[in-house]
TORGU-632773 format. One record per residue (C-alpha): residue number from 1; y negated, x negated, z. Coordinates in nm, 2 decimals, padded with zeros to 4 digits. Last residue first. Layout:
<pts>
<pt pos="NUM" yy="Y" xx="X" zz="Z"/>
...
</pts>
This chain:
<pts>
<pt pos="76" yy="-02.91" xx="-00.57" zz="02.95"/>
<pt pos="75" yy="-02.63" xx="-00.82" zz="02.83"/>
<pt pos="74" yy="-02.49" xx="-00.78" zz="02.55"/>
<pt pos="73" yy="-02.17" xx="-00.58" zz="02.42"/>
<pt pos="72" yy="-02.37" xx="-00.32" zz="02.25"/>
<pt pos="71" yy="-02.29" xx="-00.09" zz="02.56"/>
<pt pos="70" yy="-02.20" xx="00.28" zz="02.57"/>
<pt pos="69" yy="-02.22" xx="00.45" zz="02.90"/>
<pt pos="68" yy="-02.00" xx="00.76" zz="02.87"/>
<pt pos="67" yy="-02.20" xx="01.10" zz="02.90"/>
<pt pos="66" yy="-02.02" xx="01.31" zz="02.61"/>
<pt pos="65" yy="-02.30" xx="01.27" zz="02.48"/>
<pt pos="64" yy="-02.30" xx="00.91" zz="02.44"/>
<pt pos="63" yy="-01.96" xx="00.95" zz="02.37"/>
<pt pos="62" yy="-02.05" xx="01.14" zz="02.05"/>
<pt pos="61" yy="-02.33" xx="00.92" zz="01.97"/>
<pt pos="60" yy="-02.10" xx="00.63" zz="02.02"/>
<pt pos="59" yy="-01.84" xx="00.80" zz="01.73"/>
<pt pos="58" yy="-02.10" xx="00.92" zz="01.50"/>
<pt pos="57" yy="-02.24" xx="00.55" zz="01.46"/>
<pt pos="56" yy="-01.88" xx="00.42" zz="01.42"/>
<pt pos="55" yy="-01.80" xx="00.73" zz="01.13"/>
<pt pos="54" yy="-02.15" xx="00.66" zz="00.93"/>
<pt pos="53" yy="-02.24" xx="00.26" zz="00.89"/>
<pt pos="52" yy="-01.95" xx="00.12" zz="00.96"/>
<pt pos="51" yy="-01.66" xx="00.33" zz="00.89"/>
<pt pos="50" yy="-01.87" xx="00.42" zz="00.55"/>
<pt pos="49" yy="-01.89" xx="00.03" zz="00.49"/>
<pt pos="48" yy="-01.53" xx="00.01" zz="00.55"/>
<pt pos="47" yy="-01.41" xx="00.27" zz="00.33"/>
<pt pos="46" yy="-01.31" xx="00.58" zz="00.43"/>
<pt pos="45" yy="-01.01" xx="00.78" zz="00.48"/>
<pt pos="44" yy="-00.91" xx="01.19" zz="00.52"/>
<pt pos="43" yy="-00.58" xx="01.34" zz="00.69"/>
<pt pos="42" yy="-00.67" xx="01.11" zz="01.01"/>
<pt pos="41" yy="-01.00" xx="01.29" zz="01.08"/>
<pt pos="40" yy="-00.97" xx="01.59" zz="00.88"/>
<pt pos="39" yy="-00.66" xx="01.66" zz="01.17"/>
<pt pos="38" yy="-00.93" xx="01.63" zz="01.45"/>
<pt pos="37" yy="-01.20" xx="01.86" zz="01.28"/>
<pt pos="36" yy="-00.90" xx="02.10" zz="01.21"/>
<pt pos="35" yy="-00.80" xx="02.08" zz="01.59"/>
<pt pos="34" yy="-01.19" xx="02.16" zz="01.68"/>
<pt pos="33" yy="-01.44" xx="01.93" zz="01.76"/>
<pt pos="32" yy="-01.83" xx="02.10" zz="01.71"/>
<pt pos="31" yy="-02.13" xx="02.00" zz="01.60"/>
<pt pos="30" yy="-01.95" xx="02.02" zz="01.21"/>
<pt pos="29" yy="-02.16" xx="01.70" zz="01.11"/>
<pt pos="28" yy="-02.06" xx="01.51" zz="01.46"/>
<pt pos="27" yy="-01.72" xx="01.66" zz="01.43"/>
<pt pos="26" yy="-01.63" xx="01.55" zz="01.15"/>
<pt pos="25" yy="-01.79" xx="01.17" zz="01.19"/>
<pt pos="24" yy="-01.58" xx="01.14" zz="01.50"/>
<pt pos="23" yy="-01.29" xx="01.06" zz="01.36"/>
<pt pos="22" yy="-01.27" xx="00.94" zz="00.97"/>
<pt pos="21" yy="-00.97" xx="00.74" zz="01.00"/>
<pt pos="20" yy="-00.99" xx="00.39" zz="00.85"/>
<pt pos="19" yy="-00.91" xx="00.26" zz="00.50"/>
<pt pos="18" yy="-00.47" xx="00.25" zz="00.42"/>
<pt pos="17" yy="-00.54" xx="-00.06" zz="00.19"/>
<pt pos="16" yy="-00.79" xx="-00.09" zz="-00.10"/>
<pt pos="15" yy="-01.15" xx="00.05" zz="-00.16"/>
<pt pos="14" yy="-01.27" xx="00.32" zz="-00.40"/>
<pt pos="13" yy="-01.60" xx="00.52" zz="-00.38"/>
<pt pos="12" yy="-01.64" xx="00.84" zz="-00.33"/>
<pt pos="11" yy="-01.92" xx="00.83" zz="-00.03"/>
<pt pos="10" yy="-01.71" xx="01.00" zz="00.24"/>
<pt pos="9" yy="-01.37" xx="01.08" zz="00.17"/>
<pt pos="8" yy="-01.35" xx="00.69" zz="00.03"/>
<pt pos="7" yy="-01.11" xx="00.71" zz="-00.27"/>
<pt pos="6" yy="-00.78" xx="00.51" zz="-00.28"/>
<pt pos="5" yy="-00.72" xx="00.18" zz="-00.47"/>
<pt pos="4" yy="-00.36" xx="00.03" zz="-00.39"/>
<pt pos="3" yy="-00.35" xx="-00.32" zz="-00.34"/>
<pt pos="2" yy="-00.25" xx="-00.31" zz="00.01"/>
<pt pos="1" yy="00.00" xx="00.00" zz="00.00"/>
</pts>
């Protein structure tokens, strides 16, 4: 599966390999988390550039949220 293209759920584009899950970007754009939101999450892959600037940025907003301390891994 590592030199096959697939299609990024998010922006279209191709990149190769398995991609990373699409978590947390669902349910920011939804508002909500609900099983489907969850299942869209792992059903449908991006690339890394979407992982990084899109799906991690809606992960820590969620947690911030959520009310867990997140931390750039400096020191404040």
């Amino acid at each position: 599966m590592a030199n096959e293209l697939n299609t990024c759920a998010l922006c279209g584009g191709k990149y190769e390999g398995f991609g990373n899950s699409t978590w947390g970007w669902w349910e920011m754009t939804t508002g909500c988390s609900t099983q489907e939101d969850n299942e869209k999450g792992e059903k449908y892959r991006c690339c890394d550039k979407c992982n990084a600037k899109k799906v991690v940025p809606a992960r820590l907003y969620l947690a911030k949220m959520a009310g867990v301390k997140v931390s750039n891994g400096g020191s404040n």
